[in-house]
mmJSON file of the N, C-alpha and C atoms, coordinates in Angstrom:
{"data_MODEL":{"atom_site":{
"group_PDB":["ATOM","ATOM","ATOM","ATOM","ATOM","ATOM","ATOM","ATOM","ATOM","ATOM","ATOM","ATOM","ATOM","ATOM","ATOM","ATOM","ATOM","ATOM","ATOM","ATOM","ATOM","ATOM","ATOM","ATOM","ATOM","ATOM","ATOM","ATOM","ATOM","ATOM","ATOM","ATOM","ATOM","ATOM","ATOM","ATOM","ATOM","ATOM","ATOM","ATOM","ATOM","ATOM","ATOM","ATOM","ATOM","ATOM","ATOM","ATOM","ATOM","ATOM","ATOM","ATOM","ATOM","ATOM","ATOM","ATOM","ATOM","ATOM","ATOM","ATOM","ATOM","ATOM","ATOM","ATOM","ATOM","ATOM","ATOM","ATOM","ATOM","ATOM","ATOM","ATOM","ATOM","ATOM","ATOM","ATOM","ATOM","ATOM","ATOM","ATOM","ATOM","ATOM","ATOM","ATOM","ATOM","ATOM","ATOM","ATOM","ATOM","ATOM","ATOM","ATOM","ATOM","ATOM","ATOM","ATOM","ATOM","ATOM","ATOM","ATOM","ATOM","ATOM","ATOM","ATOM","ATOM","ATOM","ATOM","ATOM","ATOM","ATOM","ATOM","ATOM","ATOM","ATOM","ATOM","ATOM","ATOM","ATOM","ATOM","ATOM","ATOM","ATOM","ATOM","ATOM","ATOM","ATOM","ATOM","ATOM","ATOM","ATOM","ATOM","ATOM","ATOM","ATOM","ATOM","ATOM","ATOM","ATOM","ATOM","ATOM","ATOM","ATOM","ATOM","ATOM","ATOM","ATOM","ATOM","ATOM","ATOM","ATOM","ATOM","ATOM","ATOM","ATOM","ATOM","ATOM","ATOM","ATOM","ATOM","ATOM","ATOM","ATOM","ATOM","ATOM","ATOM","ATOM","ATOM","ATOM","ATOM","ATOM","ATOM","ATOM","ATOM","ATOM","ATOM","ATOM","ATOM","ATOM","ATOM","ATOM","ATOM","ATOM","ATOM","ATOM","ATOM","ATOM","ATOM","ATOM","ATOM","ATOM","ATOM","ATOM","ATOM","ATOM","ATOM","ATOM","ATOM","ATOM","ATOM","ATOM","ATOM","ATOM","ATOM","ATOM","ATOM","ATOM","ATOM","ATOM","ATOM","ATOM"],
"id":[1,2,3,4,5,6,7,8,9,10,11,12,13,14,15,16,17,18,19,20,21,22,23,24,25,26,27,28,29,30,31,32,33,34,35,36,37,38,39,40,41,42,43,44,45,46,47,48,49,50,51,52,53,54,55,56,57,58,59,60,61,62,63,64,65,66,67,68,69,70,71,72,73,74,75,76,77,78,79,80,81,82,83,84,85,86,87,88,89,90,91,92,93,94,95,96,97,98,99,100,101,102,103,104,105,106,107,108,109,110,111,112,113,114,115,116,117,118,119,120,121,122,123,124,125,126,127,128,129,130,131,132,133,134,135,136,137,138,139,140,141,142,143,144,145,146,147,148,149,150,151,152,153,154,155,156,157,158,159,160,161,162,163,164,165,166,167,168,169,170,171,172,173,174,175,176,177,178,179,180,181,182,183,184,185,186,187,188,189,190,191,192,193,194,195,196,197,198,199,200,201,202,203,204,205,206,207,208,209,210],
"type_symbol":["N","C","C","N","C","C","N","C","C","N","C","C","N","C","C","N","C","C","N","C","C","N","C","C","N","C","C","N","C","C","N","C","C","N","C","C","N","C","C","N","C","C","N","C","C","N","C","C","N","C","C","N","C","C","N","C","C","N","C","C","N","C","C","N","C","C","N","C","C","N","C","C","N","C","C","N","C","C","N","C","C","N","C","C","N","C","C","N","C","C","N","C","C","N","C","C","N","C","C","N","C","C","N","C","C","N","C","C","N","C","C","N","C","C","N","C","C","N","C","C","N","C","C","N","C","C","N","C","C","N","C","C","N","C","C","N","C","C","N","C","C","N","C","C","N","C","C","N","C","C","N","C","C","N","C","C","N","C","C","N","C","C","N","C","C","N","C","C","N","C","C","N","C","C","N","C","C","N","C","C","N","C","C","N","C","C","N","C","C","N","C","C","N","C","C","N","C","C","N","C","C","N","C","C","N","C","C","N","C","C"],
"label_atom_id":["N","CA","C","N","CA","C","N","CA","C","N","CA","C","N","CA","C","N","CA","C","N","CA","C","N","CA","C","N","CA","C","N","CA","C","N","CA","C","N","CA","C","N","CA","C","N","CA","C","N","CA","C","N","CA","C","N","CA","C","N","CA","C","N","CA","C","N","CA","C","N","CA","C","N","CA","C","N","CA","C","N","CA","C","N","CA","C","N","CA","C","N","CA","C","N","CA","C","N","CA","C","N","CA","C","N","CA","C","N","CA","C","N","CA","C","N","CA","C","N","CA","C","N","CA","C","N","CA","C","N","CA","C","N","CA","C","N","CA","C","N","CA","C","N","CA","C","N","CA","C","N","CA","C","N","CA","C","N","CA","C","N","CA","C","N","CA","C","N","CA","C","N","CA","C","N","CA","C","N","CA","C","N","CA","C","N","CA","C","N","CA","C","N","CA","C","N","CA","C","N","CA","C","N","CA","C","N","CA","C","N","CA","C","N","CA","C","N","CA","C","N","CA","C","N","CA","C","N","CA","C","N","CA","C","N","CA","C","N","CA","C","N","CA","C"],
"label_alt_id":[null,null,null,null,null,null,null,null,null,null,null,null,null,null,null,null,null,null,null,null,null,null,null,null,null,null,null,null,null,null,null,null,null,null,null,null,null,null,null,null,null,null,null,null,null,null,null,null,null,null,null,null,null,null,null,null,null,null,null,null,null,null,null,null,null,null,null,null,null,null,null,null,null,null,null,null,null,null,null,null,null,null,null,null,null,null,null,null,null,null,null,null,null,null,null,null,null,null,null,null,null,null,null,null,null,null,null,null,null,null,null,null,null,null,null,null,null,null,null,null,null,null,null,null,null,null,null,null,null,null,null,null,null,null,null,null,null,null,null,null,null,null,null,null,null,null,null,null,null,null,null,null,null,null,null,null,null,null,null,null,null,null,null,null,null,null,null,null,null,null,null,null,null,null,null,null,null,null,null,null,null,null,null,null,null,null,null,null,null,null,null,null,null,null,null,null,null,null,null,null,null,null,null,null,null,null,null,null,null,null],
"label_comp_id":["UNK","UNK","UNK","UNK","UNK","UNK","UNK","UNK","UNK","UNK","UNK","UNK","UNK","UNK","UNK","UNK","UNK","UNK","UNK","UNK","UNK","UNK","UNK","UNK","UNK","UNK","UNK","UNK","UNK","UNK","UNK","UNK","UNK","UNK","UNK","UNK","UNK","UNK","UNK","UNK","UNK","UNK","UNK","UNK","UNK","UNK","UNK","UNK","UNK","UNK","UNK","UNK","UNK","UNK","UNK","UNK","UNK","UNK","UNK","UNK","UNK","UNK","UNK","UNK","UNK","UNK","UNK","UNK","UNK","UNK","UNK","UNK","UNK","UNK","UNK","UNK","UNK","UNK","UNK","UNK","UNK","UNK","UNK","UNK","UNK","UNK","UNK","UNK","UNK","UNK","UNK","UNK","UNK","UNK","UNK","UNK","UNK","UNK","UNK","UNK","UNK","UNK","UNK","UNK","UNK","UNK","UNK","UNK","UNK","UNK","UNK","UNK","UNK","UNK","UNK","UNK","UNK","UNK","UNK","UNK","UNK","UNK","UNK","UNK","UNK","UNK","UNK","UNK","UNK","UNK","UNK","UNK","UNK","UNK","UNK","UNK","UNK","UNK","UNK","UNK","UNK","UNK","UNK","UNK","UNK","UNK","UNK","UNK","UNK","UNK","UNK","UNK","UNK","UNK","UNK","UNK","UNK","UNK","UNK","UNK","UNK","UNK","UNK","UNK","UNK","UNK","UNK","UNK","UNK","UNK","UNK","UNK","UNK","UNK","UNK","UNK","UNK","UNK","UNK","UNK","UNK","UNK","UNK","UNK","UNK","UNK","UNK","UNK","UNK","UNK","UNK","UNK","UNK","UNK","UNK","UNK","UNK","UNK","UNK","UNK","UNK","UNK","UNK","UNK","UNK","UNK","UNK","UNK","UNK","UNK"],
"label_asym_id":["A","A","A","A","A","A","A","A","A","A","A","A","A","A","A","A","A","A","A","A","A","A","A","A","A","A","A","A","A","A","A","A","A","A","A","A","A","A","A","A","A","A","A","A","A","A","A","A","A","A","A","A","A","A","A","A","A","A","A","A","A","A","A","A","A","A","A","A","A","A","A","A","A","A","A","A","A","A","A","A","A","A","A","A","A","A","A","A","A","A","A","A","A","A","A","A","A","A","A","A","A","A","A","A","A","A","A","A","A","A","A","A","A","A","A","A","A","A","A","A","A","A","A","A","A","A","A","A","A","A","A","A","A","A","A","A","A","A","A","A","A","A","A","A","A","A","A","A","A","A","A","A","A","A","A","A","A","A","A","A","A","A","A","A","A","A","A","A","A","A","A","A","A","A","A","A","A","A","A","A","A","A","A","A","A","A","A","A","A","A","A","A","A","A","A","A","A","A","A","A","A","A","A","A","A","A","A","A","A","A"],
"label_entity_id":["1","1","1","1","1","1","1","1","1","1","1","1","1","1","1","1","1","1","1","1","1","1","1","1","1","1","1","1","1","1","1","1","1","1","1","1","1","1","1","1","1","1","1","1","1","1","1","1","1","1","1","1","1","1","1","1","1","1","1","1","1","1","1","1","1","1","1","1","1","1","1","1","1","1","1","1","1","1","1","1","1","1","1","1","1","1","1","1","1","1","1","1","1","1","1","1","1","1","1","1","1","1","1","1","1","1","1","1","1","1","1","1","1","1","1","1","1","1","1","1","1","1","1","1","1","1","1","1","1","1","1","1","1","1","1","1","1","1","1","1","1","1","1","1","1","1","1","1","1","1","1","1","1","1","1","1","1","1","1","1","1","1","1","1","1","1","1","1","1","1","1","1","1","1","1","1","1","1","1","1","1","1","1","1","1","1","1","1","1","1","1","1","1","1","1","1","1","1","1","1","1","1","1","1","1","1","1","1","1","1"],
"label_seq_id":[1,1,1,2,2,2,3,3,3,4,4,4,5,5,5,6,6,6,7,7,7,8,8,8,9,9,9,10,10,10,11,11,11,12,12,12,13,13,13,14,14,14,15,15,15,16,16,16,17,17,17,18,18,18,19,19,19,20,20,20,21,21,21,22,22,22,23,23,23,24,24,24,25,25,25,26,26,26,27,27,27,28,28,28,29,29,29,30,30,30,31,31,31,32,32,32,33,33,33,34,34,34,35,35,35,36,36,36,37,37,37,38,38,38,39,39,39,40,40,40,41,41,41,42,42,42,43,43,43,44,44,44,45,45,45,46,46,46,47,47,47,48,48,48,49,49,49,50,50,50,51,51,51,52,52,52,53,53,53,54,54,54,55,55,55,56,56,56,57,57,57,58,58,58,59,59,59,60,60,60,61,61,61,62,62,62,63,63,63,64,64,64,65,65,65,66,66,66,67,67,67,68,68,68,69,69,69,70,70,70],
"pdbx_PDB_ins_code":[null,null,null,null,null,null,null,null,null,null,null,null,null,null,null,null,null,null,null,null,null,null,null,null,null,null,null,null,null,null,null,null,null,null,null,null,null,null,null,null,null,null,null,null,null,null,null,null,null,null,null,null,null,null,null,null,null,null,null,null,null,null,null,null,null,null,null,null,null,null,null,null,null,null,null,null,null,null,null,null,null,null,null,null,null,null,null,null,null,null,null,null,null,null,null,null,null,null,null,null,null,null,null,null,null,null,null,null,null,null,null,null,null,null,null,null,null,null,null,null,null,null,null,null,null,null,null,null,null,null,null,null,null,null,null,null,null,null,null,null,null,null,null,null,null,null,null,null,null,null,null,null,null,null,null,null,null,null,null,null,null,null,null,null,null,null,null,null,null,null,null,null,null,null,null,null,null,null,null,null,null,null,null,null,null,null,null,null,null,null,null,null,null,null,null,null,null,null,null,null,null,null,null,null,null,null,null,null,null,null],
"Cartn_x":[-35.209,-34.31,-33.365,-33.313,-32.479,-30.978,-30.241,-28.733,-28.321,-27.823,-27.166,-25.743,-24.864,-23.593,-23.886,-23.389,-23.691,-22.658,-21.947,-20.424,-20.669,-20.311,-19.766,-18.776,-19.152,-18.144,-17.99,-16.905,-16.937,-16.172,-16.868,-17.16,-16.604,-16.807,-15.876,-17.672,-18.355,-20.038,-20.633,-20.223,-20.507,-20.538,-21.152,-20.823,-22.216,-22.044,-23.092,-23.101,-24.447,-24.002,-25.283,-24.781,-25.77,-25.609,-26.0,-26.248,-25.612,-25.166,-24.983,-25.448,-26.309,-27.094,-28.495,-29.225,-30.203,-29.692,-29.785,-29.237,-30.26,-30.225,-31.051,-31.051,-30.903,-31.137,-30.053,-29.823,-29.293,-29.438,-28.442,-28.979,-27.137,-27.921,-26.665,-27.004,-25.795,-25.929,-25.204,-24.768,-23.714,-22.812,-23.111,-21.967,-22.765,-21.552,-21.818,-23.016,-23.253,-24.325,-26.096,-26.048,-27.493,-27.435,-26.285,-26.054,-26.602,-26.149,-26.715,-28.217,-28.585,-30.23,-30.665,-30.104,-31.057,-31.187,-29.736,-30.06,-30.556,-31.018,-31.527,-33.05,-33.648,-35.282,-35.216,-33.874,-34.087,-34.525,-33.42,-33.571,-35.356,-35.616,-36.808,-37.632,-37.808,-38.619,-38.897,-37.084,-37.502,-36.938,-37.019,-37.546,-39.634,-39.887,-41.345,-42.068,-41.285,-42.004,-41.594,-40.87,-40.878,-41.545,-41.77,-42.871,-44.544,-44.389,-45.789,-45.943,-44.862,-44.71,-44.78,-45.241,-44.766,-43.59,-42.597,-40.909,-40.511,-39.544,-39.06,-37.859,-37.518,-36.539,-35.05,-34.118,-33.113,-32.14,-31.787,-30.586,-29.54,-28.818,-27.734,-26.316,-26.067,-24.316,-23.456,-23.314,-22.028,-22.006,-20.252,-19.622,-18.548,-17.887,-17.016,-15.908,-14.904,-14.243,-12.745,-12.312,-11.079,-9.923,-9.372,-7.665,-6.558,-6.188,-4.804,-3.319,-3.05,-1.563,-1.217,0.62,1.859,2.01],
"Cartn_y":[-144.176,-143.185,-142.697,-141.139,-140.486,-140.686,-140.185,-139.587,-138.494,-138.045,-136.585,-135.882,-135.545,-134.904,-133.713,-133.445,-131.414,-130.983,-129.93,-129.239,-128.088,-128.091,-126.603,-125.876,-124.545,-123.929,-122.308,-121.926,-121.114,-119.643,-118.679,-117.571,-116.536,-115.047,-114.357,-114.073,-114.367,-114.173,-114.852,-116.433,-117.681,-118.784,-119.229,-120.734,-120.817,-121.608,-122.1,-123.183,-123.417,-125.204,-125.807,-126.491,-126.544,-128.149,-128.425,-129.821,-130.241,-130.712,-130.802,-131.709,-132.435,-133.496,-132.61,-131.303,-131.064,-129.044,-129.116,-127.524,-126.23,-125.512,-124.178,-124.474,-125.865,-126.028,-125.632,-124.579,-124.168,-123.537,-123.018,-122.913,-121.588,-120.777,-119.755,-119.711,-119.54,-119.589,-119.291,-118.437,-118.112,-118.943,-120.232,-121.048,-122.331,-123.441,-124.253,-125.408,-125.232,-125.874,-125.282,-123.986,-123.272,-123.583,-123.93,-124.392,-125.464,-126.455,-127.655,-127.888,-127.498,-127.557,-126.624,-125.53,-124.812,-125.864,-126.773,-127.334,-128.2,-128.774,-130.188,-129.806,-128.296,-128.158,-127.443,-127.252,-126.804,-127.773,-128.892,-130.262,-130.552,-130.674,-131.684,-130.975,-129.492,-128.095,-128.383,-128.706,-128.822,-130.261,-131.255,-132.198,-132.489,-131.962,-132.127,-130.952,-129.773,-128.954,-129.514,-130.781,-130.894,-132.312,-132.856,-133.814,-133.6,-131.919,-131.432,-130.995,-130.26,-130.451,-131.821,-132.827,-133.861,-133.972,-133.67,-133.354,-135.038,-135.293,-136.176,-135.991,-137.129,-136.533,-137.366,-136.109,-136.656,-137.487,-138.508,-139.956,-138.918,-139.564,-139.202,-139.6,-138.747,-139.465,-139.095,-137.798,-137.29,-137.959,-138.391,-138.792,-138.423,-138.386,-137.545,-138.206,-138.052,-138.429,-137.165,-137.42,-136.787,-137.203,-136.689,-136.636,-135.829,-136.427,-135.563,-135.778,-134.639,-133.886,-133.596,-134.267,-133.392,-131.629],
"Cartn_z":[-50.923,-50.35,-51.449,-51.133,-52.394,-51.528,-52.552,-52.148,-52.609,-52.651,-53.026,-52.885,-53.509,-52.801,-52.656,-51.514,-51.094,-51.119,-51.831,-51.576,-50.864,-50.285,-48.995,-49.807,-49.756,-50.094,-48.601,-48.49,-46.844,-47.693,-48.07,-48.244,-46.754,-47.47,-46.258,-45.794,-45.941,-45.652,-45.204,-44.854,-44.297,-45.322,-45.897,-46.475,-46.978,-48.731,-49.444,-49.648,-50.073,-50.526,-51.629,-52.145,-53.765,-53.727,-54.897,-55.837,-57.113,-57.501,-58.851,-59.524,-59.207,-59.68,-59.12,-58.423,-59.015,-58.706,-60.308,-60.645,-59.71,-58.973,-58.925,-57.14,-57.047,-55.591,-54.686,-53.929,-53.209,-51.885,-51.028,-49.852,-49.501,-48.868,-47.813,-46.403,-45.39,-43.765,-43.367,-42.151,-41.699,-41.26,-40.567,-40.279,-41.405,-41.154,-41.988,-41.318,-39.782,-39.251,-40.123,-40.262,-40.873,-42.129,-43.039,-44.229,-44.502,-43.379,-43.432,-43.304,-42.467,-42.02,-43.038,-43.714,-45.016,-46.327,-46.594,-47.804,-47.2,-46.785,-46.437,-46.616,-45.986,-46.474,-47.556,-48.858,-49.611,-50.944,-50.591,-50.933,-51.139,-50.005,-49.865,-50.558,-50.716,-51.063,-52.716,-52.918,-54.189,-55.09,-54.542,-54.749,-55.05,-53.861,-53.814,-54.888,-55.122,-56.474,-57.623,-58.012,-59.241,-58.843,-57.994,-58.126,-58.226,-58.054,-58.374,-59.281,-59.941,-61.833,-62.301,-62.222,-62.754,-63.517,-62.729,-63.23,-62.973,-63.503,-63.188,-61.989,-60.836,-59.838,-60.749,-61.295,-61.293,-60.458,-61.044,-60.167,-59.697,-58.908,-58.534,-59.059,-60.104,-60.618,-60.413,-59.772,-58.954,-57.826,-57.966,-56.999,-56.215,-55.15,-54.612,-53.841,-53.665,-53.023,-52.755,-51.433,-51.51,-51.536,-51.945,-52.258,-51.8,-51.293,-50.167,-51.16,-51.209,-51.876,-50.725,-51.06,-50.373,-51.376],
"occupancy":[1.0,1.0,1.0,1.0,1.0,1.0,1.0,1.0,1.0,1.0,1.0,1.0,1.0,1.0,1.0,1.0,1.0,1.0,1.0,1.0,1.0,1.0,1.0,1.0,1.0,1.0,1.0,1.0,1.0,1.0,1.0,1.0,1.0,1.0,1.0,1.0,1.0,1.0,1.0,1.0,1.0,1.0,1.0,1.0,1.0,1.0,1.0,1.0,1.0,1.0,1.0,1.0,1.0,1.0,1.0,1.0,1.0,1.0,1.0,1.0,1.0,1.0,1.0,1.0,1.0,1.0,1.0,1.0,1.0,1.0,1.0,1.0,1.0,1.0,1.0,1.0,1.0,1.0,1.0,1.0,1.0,1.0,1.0,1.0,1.0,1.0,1.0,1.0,1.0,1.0,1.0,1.0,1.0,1.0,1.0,1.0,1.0,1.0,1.0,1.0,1.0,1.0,1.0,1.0,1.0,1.0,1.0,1.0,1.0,1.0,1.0,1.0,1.0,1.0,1.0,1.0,1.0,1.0,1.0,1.0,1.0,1.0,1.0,1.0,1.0,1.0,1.0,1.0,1.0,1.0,1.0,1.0,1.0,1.0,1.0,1.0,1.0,1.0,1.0,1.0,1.0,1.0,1.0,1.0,1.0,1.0,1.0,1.0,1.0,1.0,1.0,1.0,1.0,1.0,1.0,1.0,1.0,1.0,1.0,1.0,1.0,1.0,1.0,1.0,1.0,1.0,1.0,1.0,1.0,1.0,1.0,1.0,1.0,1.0,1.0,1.0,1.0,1.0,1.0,1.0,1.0,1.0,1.0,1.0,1.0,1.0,1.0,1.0,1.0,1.0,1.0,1.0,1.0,1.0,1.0,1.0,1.0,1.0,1.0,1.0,1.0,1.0,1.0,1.0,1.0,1.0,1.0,1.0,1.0,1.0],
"B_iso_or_equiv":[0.0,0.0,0.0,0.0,0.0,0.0,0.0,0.0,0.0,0.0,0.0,0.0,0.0,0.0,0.0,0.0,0.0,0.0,0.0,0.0,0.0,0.0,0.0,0.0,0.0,0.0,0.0,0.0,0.0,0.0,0.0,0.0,0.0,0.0,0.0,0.0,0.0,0.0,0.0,0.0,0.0,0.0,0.0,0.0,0.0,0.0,0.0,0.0,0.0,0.0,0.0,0.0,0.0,0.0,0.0,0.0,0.0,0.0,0.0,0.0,0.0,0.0,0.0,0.0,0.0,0.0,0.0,0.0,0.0,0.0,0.0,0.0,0.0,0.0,0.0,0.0,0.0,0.0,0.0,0.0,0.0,0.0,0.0,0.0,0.0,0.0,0.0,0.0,0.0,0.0,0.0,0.0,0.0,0.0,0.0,0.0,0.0,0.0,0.0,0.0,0.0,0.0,0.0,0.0,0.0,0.0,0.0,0.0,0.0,0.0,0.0,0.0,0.0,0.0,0.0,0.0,0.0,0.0,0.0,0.0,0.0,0.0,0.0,0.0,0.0,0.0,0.0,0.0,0.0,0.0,0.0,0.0,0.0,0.0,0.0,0.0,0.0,0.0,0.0,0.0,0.0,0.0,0.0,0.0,0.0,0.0,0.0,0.0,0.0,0.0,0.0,0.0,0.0,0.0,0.0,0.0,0.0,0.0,0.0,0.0,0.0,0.0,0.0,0.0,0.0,0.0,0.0,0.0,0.0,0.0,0.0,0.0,0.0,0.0,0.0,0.0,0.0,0.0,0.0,0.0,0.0,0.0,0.0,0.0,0.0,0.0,0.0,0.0,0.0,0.0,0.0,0.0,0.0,0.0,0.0,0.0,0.0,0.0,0.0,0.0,0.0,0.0,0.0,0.0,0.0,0.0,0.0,0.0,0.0,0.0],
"pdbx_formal_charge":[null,null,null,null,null,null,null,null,null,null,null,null,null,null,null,null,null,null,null,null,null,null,null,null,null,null,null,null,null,null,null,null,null,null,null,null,null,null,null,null,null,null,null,null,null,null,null,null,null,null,null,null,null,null,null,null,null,null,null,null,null,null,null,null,null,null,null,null,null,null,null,null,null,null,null,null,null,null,null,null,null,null,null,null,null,null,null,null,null,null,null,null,null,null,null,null,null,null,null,null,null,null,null,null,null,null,null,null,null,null,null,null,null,null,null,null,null,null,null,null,null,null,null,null,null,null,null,null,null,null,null,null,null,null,null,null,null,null,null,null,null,null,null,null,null,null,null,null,null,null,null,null,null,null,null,null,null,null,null,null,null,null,null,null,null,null,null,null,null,null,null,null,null,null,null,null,null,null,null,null,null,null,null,null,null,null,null,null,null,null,null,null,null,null,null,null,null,null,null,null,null,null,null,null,null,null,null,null,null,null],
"auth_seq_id":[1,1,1,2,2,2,3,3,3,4,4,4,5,5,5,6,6,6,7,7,7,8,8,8,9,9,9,10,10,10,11,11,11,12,12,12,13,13,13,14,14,14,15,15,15,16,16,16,17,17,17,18,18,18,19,19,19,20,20,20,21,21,21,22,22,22,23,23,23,24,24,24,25,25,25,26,26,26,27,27,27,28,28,28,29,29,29,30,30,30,31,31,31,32,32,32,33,33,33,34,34,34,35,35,35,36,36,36,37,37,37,38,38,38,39,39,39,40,40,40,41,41,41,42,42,42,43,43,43,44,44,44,45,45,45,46,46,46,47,47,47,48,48,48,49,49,49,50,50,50,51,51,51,52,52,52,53,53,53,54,54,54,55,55,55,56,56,56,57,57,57,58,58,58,59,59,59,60,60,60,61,61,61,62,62,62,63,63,63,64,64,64,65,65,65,66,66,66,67,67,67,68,68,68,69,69,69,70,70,70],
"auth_comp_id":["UNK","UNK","UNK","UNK","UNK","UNK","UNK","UNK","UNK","UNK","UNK","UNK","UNK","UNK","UNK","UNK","UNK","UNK","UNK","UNK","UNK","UNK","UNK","UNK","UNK","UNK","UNK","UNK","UNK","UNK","UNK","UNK","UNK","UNK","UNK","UNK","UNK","UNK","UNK","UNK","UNK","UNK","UNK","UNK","UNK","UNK","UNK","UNK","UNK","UNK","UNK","UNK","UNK","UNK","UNK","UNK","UNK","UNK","UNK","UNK","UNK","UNK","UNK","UNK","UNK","UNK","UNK","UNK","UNK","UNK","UNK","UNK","UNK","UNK","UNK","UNK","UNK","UNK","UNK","UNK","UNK","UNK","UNK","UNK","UNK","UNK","UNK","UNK","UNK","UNK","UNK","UNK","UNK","UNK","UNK","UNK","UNK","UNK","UNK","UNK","UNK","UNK","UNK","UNK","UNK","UNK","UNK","UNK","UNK","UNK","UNK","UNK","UNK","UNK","UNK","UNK","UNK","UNK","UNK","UNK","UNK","UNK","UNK","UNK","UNK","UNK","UNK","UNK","UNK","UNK","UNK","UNK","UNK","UNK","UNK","UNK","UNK","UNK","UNK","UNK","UNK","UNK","UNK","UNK","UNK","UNK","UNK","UNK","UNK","UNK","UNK","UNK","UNK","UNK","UNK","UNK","UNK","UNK","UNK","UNK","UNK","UNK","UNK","UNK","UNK","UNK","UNK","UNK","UNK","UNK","UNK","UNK","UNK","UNK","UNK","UNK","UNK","UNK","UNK","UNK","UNK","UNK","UNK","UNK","UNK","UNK","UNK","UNK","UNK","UNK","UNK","UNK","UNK","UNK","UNK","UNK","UNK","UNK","UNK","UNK","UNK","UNK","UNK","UNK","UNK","UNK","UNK","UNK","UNK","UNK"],
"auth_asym_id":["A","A","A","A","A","A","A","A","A","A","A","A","A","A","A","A","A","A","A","A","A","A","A","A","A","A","A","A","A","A","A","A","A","A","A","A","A","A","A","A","A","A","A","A","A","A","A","A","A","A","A","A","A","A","A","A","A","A","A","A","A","A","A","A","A","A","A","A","A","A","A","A","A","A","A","A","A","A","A","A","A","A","A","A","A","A","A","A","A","A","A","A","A","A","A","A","A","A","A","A","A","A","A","A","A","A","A","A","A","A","A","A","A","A","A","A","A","A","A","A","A","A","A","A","A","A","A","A","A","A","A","A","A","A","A","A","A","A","A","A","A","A","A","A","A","A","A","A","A","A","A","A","A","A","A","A","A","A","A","A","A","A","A","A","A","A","A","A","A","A","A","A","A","A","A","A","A","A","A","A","A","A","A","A","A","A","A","A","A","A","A","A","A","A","A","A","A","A","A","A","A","A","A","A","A","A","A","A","A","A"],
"auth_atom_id":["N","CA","C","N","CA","C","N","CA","C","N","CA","C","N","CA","C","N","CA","C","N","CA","C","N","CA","C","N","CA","C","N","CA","C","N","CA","C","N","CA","C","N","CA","C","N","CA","C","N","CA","C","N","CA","C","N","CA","C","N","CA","C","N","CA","C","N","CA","C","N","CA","C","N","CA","C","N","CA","C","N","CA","C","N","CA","C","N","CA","C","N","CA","C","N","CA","C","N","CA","C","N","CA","C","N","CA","C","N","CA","C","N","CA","C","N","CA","C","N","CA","C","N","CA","C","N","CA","C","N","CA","C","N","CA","C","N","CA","C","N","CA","C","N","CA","C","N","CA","C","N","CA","C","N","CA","C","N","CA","C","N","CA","C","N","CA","C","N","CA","C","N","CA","C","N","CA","C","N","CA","C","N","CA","C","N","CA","C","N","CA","C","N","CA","C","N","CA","C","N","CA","C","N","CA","C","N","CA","C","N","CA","C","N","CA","C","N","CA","C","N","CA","C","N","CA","C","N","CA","C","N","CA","C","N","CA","C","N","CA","C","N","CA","C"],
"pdbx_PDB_model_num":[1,1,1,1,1,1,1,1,1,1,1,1,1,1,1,1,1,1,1,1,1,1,1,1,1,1,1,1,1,1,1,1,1,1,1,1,1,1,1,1,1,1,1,1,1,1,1,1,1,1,1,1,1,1,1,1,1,1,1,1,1,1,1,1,1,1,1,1,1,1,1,1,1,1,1,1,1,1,1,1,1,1,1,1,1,1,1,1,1,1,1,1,1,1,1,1,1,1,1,1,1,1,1,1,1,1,1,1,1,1,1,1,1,1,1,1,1,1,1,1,1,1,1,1,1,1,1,1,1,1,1,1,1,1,1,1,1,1,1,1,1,1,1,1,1,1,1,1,1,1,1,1,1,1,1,1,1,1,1,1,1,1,1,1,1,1,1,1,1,1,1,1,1,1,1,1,1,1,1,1,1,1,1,1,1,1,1,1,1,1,1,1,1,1,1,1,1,1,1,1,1,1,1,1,1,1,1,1,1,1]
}}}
């Protein structure tokens, strides 16, 4: 089992959301629910084309956490 961090970002157009541990993979949706369900088969889409390149699947080293400011 992989892992992955997904960042949301909420646009005046609806909301994107990418990878940074695998570059090109991305996904757009109007709310952040179609966001979700787009990267998730964008993920797997292209996970599985670079396992048919015999690509290697990059690890996961981004990590995330939040931080709350006064």
């Amino acid at each position: 089992m992989r892992k992955y961090v997904v960042l949301f970002e909420k646009s005046e157009d609806g909301y994107s959301a990418y990878l940074p541990d695998l570059p090109g993979c991305v996904a757009f949706g109007d709310t952040k629910e179609e966001t979700e369900e787009l990267i998730y088969e964008a993920i797997k889409f292209h996970i599985e084309g670079m396992e048919k390149d015999n690509q290697s699947i990059p690890p996961s080293v981004v990590e995330s956490e939040i931080m709350v400011f006064n």
